[in-house]
C-alpha positions as CSV (number, residue, x, y, z in Angstrom):
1,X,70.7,91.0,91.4
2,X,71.1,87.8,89.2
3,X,73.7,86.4,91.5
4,X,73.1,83.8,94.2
5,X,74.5,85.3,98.0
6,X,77.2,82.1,97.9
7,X,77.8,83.4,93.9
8,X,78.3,86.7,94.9
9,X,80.5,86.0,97.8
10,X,82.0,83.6,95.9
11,X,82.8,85.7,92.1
12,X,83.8,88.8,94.4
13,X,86.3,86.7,96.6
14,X,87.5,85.6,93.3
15,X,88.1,88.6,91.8
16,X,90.2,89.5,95.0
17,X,93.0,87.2,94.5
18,X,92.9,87.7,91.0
19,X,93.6,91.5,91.9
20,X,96.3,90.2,94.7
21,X,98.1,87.7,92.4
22,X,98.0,90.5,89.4
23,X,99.9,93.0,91.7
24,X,102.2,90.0,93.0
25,X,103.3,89.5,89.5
26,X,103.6,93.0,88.1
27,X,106.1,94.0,91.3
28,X,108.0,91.1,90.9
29,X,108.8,91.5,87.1
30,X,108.9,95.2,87.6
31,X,105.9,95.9,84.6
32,X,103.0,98.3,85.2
33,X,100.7,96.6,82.6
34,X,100.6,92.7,81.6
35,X,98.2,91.2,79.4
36,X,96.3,89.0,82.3
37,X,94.9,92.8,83.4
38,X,92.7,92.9,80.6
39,X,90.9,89.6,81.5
40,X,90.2,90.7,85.2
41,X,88.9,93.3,84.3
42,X,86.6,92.0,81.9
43,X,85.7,89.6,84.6
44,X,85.3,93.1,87.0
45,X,82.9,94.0,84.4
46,X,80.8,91.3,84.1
47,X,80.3,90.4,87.8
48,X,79.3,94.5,87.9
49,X,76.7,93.7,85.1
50,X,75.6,90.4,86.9
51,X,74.7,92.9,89.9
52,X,72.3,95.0,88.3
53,X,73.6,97.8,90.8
54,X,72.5,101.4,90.7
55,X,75.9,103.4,89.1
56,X,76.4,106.7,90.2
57,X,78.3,108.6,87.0
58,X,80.7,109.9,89.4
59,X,81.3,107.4,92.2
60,X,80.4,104.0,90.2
61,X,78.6,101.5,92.1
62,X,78.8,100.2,96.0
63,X,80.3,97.0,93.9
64,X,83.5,99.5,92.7
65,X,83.6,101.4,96.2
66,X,83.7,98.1,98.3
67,X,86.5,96.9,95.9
68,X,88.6,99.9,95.5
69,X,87.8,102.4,98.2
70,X,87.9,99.9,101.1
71,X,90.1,97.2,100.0
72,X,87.1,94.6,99.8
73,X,86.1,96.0,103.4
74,X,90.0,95.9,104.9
75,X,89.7,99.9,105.3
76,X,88.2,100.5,108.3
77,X,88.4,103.9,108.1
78,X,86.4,103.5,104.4
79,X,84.1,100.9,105.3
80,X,81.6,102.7,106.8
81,X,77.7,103.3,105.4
82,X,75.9,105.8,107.2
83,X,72.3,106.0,106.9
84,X,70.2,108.4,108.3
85,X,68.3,107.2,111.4
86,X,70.6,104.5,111.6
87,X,72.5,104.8,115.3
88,X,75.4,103.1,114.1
89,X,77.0,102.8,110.4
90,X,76.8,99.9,108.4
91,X,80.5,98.4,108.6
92,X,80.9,96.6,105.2
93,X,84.0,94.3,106.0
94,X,83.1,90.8,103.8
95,X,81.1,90.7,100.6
96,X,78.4,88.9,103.0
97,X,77.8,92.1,104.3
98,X,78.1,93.4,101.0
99,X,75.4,91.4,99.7
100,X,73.1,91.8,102.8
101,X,73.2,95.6,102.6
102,X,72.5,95.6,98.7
103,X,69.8,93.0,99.1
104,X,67.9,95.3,102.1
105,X,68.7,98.5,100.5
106,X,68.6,97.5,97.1
C-alpha cells in the first residue's frame, strides 16, 4: 500500500462522487457513455495500482468489490467479510474500515 489511511480514505471518497455526479449527468442528458467516463476510470485505475492489492483474475481486488459489489459499503447485505475463526464478519461500511482490514490482512 503506497497510500496514506487519510489518502486512501480520501482518493476512494473521491472517486465516489465522481461515480455519483457521472451517473447524475448521464440520466439527466439521457446518454450511456460521456467522455468524463474515461477519466474516472483512469483515475479507478491508478488509485487500484496505488494499492498494490492482491487481484483475483476472476473477482478483481477487495478495492473493486468494496466499490461495485457493496456500493462503497452501503450494501449491507454485500458488506460482509467472513473469516474463519472469526465469530462475527467483518462489516466493511467506510473505506476506514476498508483500509483497516487491508492493512491487518494485507
Amino acid at each position: 500500500m503506497k497510500l496514506t489511511k487519510a489518502q486512501f480514505c480520501k482518493y476512494v471518497n473521491t472517486y465516489e462522487e465522481m461515480l455519483k455526479e457521472s451517473y447524475k449527468a448521464t440520466s439527466s442528458l439521457g446518454i450511456v457513455q460521456w467522455v468524463p467516463d474515461k477519466w474516472i476510470n483512469n483515475y479507478y485505475n491508478m488509485l487500484s495500482d496505488m494499492c498494490e492489492l492482491y487481484e483475483d483474475k476472476t473477482v478483481g481486488t477487495i478495492l473493486d468489490w468494496f466499490c461495485f459489489e457493496t456500493d462503497f459499503g452501503a450494501n449491507e447485505e454485500m458488506n460482509k467479510i467472513y473469516e474463519e475463526g472469526r465469530a462475527w464478519p467483518w462489516r466493511i461500511e467506510s473505506p476506514e474500515i476498508l483500509y483497516d482490514y487491508i492493512m491487518k490482512e494485507g
